[in-house]
C-alpha positions in Angstrom: -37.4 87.3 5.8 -38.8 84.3 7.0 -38.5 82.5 3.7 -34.7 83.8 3.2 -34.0 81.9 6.7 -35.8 78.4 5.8 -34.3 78.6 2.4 -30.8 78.6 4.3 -31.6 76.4 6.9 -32.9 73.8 4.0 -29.1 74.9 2.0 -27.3 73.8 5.1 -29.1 70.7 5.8 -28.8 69.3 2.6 -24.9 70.7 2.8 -24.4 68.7 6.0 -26.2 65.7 4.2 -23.5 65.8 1.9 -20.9 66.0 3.9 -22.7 62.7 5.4 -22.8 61.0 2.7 -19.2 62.1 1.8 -18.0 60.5 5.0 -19.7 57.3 4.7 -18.1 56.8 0.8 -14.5 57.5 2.1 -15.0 54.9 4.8 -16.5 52.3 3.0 -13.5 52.6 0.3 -11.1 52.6 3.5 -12.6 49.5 4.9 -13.0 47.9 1.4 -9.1 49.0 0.7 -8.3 47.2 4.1 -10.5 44.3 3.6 -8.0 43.7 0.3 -4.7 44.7 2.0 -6.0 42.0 4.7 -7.2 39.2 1.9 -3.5 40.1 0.5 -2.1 39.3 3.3 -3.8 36.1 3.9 -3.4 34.6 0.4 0.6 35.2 0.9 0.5 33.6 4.7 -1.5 30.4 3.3 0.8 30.6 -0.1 3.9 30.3 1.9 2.7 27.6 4.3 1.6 25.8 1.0 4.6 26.5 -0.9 2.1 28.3 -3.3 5.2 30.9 -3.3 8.5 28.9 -3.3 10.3 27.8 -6.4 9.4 24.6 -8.6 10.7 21.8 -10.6 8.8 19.9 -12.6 9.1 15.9 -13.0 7.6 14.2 -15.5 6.2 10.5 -14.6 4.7 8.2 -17.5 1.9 5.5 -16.2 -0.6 3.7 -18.2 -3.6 4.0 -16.0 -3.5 6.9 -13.1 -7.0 5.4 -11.4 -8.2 9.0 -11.5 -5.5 10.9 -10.3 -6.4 14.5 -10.2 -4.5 17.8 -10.9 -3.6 19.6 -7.6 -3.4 15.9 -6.0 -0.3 15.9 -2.9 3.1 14.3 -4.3 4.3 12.6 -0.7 8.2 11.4 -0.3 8.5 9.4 3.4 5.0 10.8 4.0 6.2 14.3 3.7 4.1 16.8 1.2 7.0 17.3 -1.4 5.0 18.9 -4.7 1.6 18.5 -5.9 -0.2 17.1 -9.4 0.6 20.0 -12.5 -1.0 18.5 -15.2 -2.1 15.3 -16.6 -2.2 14.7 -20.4 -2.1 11.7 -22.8 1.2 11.1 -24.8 0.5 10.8 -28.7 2.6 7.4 -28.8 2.6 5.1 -26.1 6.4 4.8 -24.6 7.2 1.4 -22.3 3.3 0.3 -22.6 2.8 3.9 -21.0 0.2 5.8 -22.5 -0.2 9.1 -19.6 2.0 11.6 -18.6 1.9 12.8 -15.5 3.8 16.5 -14.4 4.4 16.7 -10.4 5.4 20.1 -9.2 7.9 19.3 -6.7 9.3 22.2 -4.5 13.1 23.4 -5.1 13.8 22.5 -1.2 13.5 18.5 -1.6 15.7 18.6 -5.2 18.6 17.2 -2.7 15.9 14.2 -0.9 15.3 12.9 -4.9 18.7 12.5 -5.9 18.3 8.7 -5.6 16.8 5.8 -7.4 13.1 6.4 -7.0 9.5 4.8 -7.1 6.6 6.7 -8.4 3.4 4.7 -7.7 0.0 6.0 -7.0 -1.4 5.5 -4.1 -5.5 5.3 -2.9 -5.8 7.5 0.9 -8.9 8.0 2.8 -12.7 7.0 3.3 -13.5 8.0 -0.5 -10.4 6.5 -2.3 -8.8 9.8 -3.3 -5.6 9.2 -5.5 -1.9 10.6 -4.4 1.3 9.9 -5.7 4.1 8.1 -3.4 7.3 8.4 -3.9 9.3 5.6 -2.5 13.2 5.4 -2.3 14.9 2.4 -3.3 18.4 1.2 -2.0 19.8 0.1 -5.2 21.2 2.1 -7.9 21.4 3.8 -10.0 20.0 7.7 -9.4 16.6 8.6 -11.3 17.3 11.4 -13.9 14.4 13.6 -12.8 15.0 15.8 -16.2 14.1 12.8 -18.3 10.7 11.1 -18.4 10.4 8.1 -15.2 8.1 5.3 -16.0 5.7 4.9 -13.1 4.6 2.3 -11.1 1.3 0.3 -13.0 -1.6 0.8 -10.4 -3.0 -1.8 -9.3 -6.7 -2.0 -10.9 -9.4 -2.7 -8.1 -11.7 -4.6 -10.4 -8.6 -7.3 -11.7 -8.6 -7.8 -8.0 -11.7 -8.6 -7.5 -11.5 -10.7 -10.7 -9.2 -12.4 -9.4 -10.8 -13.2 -5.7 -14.2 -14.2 -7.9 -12.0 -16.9 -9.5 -10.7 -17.9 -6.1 -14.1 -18.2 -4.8 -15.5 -20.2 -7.8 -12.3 -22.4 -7.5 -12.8 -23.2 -3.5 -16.2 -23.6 -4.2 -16.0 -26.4 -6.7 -13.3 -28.1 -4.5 -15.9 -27.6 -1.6 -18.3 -29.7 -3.9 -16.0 -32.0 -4.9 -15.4 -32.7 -1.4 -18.8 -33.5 0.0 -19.2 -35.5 -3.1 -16.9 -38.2 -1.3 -18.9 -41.2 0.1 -17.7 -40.5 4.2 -19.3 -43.3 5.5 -17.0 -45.4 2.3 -14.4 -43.4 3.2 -14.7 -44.5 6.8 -15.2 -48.2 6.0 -12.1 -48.2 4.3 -9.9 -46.2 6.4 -10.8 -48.6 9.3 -10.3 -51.8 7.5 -6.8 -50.0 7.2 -6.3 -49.7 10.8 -7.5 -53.0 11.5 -4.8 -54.5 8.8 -1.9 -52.3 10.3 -2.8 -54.0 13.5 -2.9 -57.1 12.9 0.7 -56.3 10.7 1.9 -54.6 13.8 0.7 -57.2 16.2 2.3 -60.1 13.5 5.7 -58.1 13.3 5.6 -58.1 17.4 5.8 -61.9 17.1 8.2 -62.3 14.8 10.4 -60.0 16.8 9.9 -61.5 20.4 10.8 -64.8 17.9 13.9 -62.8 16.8 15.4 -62.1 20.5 14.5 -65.3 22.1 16.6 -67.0 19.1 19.3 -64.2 19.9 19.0 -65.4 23.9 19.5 -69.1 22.9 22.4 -68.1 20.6 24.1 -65.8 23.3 23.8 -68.7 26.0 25.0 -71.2 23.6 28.2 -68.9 22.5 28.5 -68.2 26.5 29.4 -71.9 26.8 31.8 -72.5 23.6 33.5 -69.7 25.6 34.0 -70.6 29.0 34.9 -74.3 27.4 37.7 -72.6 25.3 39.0 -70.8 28.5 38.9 -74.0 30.7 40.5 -75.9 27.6 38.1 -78.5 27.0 36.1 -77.7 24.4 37.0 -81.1 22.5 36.4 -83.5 25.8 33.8 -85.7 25.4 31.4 -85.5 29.2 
């Protein structure tokens, strides 16, 4: 009797184990059901802030160096996200010097904000030089035809600049040496037998024109007098 009894309390234990363990397997697939349903949700809320969700058109912008450009890059318009990098692939023949073609996925909504004459340059942003593409809008005609390929703006290559400062260095450098080449103390001898030469010029000049309006003094007095002879009408007496 006694072992009839433990052998049905040990049945019901392990019977309420199971029901246990039952339990626990329904609400880890409810909380792992949620836990999707909630990661769901969140992938759509972030999709539709990103535009992951709205509709597309794709423009298609030719550039011979990108600077490395990657795919997923922002596509900016006035400083506005407008589309992001699609794809970026070489061209099999190279078309206006061109040689890389460049697929922005631009959002349906800014179609209207495009229809102009555009600027597609790449631009460098932030502390670590990542690459974007800027669109700029340009007041002259005529309208870019975004379903045909638009040849982008050449970036400018970092180490040509630099090249190019490194030349300017080297060139004020060598003017630097060719400047304290130049005997100063020579240089100052001569520039002050030149002063002392204009001087004496000026002073030689002053002369000539004290000279000048002490003759012109004399003249005026001497006219003065033919005048006020001609007026008393005897100019032709002899005193």
């Amino acid at each position: 009797m006694e072992k009839q009894k433990l052998v049905n309390s040990t049945a019901k234990s392990s019977s309420h184990w199971q029901v246990m363990a039952l339990t626990k397997e329904i609400l880890a697939g409810l909380f792992f059901l949620m836990g999707v349903f909630l990661i769901f949700i969140f992938v759509l809320t972030l999709g539709g802030n990103k535009g992951l969700a709205q509709p597309r058109f794709a423009v298609v912008v030719l550039y011979d160096n990108v600077g490395g450009l990657m795919e997923g890059a922002p596509v900016r318009l006035a400083g506005v996200n407008v589309g992001t990098v699609g794809r970026i692939n070489f061209l099999d023949t190279q078309v206006a010097g061109r040689r890389v073609k460049v697929t922005l996925d631009i959002l349906e909504q800014y179609r209207e904000q495009l229809d102009k004459n555009l600027r597609f340059g790449i631009k460098t942003e932030g502390i670590l030089g990542e690459k974007l593409v800027e669109i700029d809008v340009l007041a002259e005609e005529p309208r870019a035809d975004l379903g045909q390929p638009i040849l982008g703006e050449n970036l400018i290559d970092v180490q040509d600049l630099a090249e190019v400062f490194a030349r300017a260095a080297e060139s004020f450098t060598t003017t630097a040496d060719q400047l304290s080449q130049i005997d100063i103390v020579g240089l100052t001898k001569v520039m002050e037998d030149t002063s002392q030469s204009l001087l004496i010029t000026s002073r030689g000049v002053n002369a000539i024109m004290e000279e000048l309006q002490e003759m012109t003094r004399k003249t005026k007095r001497l006219l003065d007098r033919i005048e006020q002879k001609v007026i008393e009408g005897n100019l032709f007496k002899v005193f």
